[in-house]
VOBAVO-961289 format. One record per residue (C-alpha): x, y, z. Coordinates in steps of 0.25 Angstrom, whole numbers, padded with zeros to 4 digits, always signed. Each point is the difference from the previous one (the first is absolute). Layout:
<sites>
XYZ
...
</sites>
This chain:
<sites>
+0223+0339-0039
-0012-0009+0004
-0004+0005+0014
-0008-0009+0012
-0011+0006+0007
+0004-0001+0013
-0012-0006+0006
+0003-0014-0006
+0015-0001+0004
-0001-0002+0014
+0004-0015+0004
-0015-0002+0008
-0006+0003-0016
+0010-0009-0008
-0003-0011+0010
-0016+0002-0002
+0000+0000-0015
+0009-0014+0000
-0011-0006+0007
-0011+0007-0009
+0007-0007-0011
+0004-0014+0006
-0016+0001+0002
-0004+0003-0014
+0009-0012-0005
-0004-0010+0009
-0016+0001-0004
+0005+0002-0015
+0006-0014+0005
-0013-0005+0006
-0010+0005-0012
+0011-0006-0013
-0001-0012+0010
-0015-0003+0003
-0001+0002-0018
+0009-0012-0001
-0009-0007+0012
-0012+0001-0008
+0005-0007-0012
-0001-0013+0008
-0011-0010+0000
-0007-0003+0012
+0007+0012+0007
-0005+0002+0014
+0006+0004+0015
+0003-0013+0005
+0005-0008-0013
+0005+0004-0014
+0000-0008-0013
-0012-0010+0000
-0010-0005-0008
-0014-0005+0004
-0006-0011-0007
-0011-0009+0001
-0003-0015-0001
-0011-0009+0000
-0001-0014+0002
-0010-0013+0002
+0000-0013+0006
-0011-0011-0001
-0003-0012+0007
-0011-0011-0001
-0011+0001+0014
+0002-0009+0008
-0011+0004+0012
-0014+0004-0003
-0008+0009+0010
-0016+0002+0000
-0011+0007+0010
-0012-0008+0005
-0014+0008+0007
-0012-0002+0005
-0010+0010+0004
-0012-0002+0009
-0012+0006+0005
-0007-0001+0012
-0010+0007+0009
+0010+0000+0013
+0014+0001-0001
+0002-0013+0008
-0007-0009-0010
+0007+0008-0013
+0013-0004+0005
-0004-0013+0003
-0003-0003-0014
+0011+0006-0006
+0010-0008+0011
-0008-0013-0005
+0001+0004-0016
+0017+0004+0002
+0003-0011+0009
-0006-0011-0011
+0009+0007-0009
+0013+0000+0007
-0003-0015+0005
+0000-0004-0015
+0012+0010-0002
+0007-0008+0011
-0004-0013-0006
+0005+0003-0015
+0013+0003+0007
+0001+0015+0001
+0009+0002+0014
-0006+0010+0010
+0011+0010-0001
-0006+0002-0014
-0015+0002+0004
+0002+0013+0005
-0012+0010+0003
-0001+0013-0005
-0013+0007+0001
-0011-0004+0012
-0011+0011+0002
-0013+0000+0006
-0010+0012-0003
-0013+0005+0002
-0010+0000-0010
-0010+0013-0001
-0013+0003-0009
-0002+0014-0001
-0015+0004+0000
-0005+0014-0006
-0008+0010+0008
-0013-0003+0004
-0013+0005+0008
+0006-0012+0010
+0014+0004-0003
+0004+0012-0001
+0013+0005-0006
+0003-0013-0004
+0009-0012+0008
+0005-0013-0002
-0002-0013+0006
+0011-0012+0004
-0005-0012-0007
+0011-0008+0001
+0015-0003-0001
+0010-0005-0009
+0014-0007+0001
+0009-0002-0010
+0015-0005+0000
+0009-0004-0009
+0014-0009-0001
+0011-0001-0006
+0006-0013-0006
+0013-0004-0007
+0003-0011-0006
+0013-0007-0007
-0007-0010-0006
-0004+0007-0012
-0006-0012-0009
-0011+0000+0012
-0004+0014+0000
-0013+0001-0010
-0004-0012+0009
+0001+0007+0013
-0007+0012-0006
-0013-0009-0004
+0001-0007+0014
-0001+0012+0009
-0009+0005-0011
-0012-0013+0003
+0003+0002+0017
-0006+0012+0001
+0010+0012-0005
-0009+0012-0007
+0015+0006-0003
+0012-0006-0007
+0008+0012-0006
+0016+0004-0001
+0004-0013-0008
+0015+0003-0001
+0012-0008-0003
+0013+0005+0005
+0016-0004+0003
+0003-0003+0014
+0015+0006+0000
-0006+0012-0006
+0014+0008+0006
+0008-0010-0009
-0009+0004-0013
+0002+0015+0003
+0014+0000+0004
+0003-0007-0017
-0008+0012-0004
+0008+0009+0007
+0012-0007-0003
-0003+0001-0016
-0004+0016+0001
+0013+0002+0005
+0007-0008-0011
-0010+0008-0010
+0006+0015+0007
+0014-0005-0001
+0000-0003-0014
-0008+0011-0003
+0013+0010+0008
+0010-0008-0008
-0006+0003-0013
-0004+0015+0004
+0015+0004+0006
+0004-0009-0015
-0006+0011-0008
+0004+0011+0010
+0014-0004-0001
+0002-0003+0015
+0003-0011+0010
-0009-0006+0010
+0007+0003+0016
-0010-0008+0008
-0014+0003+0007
-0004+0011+0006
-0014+0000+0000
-0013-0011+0002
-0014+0003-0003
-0012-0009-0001
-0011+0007-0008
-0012-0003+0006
+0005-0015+0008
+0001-0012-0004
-0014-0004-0006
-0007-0013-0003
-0007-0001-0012
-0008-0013+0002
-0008-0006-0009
-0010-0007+0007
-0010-0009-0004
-0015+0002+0004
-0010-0012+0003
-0012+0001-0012
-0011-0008+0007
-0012-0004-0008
-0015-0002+0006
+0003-0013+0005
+0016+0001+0004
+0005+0005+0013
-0012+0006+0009
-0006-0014+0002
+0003-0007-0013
+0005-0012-0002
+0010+0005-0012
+0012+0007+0004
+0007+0010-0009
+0013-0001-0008
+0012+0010+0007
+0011+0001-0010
+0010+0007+0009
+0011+0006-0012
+0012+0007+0005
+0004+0012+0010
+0007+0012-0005
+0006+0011+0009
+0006+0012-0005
+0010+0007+0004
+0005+0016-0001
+0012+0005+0004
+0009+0015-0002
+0014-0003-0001
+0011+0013+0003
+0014-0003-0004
+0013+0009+0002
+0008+0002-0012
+0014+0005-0005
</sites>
């Protein structure tokens, strides 16, 4: 005859040994569970059974505005005669930028500074420790000028060039709906990602349930190709032969991370 000790036959003891056991089951439950889990792809908190995937894409487009910067700098012993010059000089300018067409919401200044000019002296008997000395000032500013007409803008180069601009730089040629331009892009990245998921969940034996998750991987950039003015000795700073601008073509890429459920 088996005997039970009679310590665990009391009814407060079976009780507590049921529920040690329901316990033990229910994580034996949880860990056979969280096993299976971890076989998915994509597995996280939130959602279950997706693939990530990236695509990239590109538009192009033919420029149709062109956008430059024109300055002068000038020199003077005060500050009123210095700006006085250079207000003569960029007011030339503009009038014949007025006068070849350019509207005045595209003449737009970015820079206008006036500064002091200083020589530096070593130390001597006379001076010593060294100072400097004001000899002057200087003002310099610079514009902005867009343009549509695109056949005109070697011509406008060498004209501001010959009325007084000691700097013509920043020759671009860009696409006014820009947004338009990067939105294709994006549009053919996301094209890219999804066939990209459709051949991935192919070889993984798997169906495609919608998206879960965007990304875009670094922006949408452009990748512009611009032309820069070449100007010879005589051509454009004063000269009377302005340069050749073939504008080629615009390309803006796009990068973009795709997450789709699965089942």
């Amino acid at each position: 005859m088996t005997y039970i000790d009679e310590r665990y036959s009391t009814p407060l003891t079976k009780v507590v040994l049921a529920l040690l056991l329901i316990v033990t089951f229910f994580f034996v439950v949880m860990s056979v569970n969280e096993i299976r889990e971890g076989a998915y792809i994509g597995q996280s908190s939130d959602v279950q059974n997706t693939i990530s995937v990236n695509g990239k894409g590109e538009a192009t487009a033919i420029p149709d505005t062109a956008k430059f910067t024109v300055g002068v700098t000038h020199e003077a012993d005060t500050a009123e005669e210095a700006q006085t010059q250079s207000s003569e000089a960029m007011n030339e300018i503009i009038n014949y930028l007025a006068d070849a067409g350019i509207a005045e919401e595209d003449i737009k200044t970015i820079n206008y500074n006036v500064s002091p000019r200083y020589e530096y002296y070593e130390a001597q008997i006379s001076r010593p420790g060294g100072q400097r000395q004001l000899v002057g000032y200087e003002v310099s500013q610079t514009i902005e000028v867009t343009t549509d007409d695109l056949d005109r803008a070697g011509e406008l180069l060498s004209g501001v060039g010959s009325r007084g601009a000691d700097r013509v730089s920043g020759l671009q040629f860009v696409v006014d709906d820009e947004e338009g331009v990067l939105r294709e892009a994006r549009g053919n990245a996301i094209a890219d990602a999804r066939i990209n998921a459709e051949q991935l969940a192919e070889d993984l034996g798997v169906r495609l349930d919608g998206v879960v998750g965007y990304n875009e991987l670094g922006g949408v950039s452009p990748m512009y190709r611009m032309e820069q003015a070449a100007f010879a000795d005589d051509a454009g700073m004063g000269g009377g032969v302005s340069p050749q601008l073939p504008t080629g073509e615009n390309r803006v890429e796009s990068r973009v991370q795709v997450i789709y459920k699965i089942r």
